[in-house]
N, C-alpha and C positions, 0 to 999 in steps of 0.2 A: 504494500500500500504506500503511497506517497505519502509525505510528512504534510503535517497540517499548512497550510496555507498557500501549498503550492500551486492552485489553481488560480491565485490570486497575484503568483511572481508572473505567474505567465500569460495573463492577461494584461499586466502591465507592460510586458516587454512587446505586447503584440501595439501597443496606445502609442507608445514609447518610437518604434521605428514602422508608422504604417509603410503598406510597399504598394506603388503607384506605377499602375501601369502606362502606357506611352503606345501613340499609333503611329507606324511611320507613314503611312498610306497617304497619298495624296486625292485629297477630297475634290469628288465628280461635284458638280454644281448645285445639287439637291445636297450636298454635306455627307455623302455617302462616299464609299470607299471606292476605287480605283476600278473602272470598268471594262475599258478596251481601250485598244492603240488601232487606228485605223489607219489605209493605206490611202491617202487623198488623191492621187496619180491614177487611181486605177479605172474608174469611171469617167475619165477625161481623156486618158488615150490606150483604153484598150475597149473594144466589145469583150464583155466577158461572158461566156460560155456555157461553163459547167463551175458547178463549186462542191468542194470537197473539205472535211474538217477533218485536221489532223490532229495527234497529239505532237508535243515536241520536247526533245531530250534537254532538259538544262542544269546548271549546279546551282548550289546553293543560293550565290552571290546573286545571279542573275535574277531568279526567281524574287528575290529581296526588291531589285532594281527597277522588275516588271510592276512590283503592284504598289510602288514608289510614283509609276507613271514615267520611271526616266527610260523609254524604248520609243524607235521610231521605225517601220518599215517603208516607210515613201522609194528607196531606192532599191526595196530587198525582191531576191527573183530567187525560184528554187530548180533544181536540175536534179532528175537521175540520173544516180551515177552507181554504176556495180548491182542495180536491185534494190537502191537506198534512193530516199529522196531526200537530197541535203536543200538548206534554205543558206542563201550567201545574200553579203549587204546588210543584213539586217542589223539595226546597232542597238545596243543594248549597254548601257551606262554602266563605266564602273560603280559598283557600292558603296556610299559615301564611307559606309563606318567598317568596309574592309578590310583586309593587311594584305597582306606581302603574296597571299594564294587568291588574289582576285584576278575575275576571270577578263581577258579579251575582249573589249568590246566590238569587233567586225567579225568573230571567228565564223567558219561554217556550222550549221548548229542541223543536226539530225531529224528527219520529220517523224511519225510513226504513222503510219499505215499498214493495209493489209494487202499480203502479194496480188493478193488481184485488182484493188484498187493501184498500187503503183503499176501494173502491167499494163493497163490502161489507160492510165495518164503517162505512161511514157509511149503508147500506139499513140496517141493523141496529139503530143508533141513531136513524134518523127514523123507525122505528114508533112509540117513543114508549113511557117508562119503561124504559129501558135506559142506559146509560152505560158508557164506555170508562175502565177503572183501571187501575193498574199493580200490579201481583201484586208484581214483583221486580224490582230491577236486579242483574247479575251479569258477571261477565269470561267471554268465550269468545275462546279465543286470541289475549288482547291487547287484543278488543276489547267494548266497553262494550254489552253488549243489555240489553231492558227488556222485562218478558213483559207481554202488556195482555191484558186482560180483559173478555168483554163480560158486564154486571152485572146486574141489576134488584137495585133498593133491598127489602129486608127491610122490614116491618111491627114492629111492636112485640112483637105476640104472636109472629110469627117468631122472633123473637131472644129470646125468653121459651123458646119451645119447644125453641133450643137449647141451648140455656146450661141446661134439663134433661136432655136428651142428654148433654150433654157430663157433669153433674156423675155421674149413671147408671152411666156408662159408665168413670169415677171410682172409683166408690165398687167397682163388679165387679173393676176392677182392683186395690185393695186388699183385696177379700175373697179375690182367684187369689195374691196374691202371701202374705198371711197363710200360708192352706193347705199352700204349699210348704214 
């Protein structure tokens, strides 16, 4: 049995040093926690195709960095290679509060899929004018997915033709919203 008044040392020592926790996440605009890193590039000059969600291999650090919101794929493209489908470009921030085993931020970074999905997107990619992008990366339950996309490049007059769509479609909207 413990001696008398010991439930009372140890209540004080808990008053004494409370322990407070700390979010490193950076807060999406409702004040909630870190949602996705989107690819902005991708709908402005690629038609895109097919889309596919993969998992993706990373270390500790990274994973810290992603829901920190310090990651960008605007420039990142994925290629099979060997039966694997690696993602290159994509930057992914050192960890401010790392040491000396912090990881690479351009390194190649491993997709996960399954062989008949990579067999497929690599048929798909050796027709020829098509290309494998990353739309998004985002959290599902903990864990890190990356949506890929299979692309063909826009022409010039493409992205002419939408960017008057898009302004069109603009302008309706301020004449429905005037109205009201």
């Amino acid at each position: 049995m413990p001696p008398a008044g010991w439930e009372d040392r140890a209540s004080r020592r808990v008053e004494r040093f409370p322990i407070t926790i700390f979010s490193v996440c950076a807060k999406a605009k409702g004040g909630g926690r870190f949602k996705e890193v989107r690819n902005a590039r991708v709908f402005r000059d690629y038609f895109v195709e097919d889309k596919v969600e993969a998992g993706i291999v990373l270390t500790g650090t990274e994973l810290k960095s992603i829901r920190s919101g310090r990651a960008q794929i605007n420039d990142a493209f994925a290629k099979v290679e060997k039966g694997e489908v690696i993602l290159r470009n994509g930057h992914i921030d050192e960890y401010a509060f790392g040491n000396i085993n912090n990881h690479d931020p351009k390194r190649p970074r491993k997709l996960l899929l399954h062989r008949k999905e990579i067999g497929r997107l690599a048929e798909e990619v050796a027709q020829g004018g098509k290309a494998l992008v990353p739309v998004r990366m985002y959290f599902k339950g903990g864990l890190v997915k990356v949506e890929l996309a299979v692309c063909t490049g826009k022409k010039l007059y493409d992205k002419r033709e939408t960017l008057k769509k898009k302004a069109q479609m603009q302008d309706i909207e301020r004449e429905m919203r005037r109205r009201r």
